[in-house]
C-alpha positions as CSV (number, residue, x, y, z in Angstrom):
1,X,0.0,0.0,0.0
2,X,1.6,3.3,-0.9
3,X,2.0,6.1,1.8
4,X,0.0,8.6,1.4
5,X,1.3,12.4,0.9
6,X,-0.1,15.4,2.6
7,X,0.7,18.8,1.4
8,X,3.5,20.9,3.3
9,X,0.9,23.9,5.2
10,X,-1.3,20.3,6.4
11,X,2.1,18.4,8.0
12,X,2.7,22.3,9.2
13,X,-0.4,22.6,10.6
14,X,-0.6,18.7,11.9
15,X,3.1,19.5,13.9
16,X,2.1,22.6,15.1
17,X,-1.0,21.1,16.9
18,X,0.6,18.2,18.2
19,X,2.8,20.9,19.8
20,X,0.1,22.6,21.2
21,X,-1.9,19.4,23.0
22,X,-0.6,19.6,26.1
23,X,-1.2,21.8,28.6
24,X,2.3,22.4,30.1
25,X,3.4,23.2,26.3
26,X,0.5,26.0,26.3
27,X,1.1,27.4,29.1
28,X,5.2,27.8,28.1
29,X,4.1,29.4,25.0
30,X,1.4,31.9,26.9
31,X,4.7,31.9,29.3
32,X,7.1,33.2,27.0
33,X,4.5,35.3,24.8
34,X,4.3,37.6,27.8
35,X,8.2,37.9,28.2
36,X,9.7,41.6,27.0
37,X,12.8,39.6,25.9
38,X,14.1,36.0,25.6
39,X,13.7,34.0,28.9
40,X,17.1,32.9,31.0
41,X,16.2,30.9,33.4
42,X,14.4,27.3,35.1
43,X,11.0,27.6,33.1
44,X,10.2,25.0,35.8
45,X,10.4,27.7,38.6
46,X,8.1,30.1,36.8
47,X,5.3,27.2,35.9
48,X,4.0,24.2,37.8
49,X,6.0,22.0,35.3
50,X,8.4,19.6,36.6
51,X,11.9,20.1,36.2
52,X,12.7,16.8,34.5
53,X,9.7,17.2,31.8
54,X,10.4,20.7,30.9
55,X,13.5,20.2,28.5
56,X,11.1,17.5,26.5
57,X,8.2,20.0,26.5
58,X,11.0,22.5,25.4
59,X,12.1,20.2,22.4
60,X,8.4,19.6,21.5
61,X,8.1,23.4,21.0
62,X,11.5,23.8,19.2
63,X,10.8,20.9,17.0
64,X,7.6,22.4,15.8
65,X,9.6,25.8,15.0
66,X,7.1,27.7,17.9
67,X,9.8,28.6,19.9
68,X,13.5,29.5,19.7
69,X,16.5,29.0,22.0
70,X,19.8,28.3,22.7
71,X,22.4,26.7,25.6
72,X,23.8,29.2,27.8
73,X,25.5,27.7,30.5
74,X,24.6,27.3,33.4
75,X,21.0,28.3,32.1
76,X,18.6,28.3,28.6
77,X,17.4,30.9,26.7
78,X,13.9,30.5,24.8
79,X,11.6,32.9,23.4
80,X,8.9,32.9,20.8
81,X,9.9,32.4,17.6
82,X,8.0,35.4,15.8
83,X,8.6,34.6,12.0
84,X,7.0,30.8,12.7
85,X,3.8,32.1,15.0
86,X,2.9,34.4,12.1
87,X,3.0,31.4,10.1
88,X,1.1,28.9,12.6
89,X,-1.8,32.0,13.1
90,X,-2.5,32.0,9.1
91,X,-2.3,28.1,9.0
92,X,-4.8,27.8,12.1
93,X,-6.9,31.0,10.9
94,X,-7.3,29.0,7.0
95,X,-7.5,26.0,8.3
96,X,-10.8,27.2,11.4
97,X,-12.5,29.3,8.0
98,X,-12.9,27.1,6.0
99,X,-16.6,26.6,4.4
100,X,-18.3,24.1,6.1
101,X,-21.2,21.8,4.4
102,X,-23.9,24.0,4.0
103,X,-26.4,21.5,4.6
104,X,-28.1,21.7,7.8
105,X,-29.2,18.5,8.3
106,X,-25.9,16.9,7.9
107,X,-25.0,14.8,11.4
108,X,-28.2,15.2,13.6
């Protein structure tokens, strides 16, 4: 059976939200989104996220290209990565307006 192919804004949009389905991720994100500048410091001391969890939830949001950050010893520095959101707030806004069926009977 062959593999099927999605188109790149759908495996965008499909990464993104697998980013966002936990709530320690979203509330690192609304964390950060509220920072004046990138973040130094134990992310675990500012949310009740537990210390060993926070690097994977970290990597989740890197991964997805949501946030940005670096190794600065002894501490981390993250912060929203600004080109990408613009990107994940068109591909949630297309994806949330599309046309729906416009019959009204459909699934009662």
């Amino acid at each position: 059976m062959a593999e099927k192919k999605y188109c790149e804004e759908t495996e965008k949009l499909a990464r993104i939200a697998k980013a966002l389905a936990h709530p320690a991720r979203i509330a690192i994100v609304q964390f950060l989104a509220k920072q004046d500048t990138c973040y130094f410091g134990d992310i675990h001391e500012e949310l009740p996220i537990a210390k060993a969890t926070v690097s994977q939830h970290l990597k989740e949001l890197k991964d997805a290209g949501l946030i940005q950050g670096e190794i600065e010893a002894p501490k981390v520095k993250y912060c929203i990565d600004r080109e990408n959101w613009k990107l994940a707030k068109t591909l949630f806004k297309d994806f949330f307006n599309m046309e729906l069926c416009k019959k009204k009977s459909c699934c009662k």
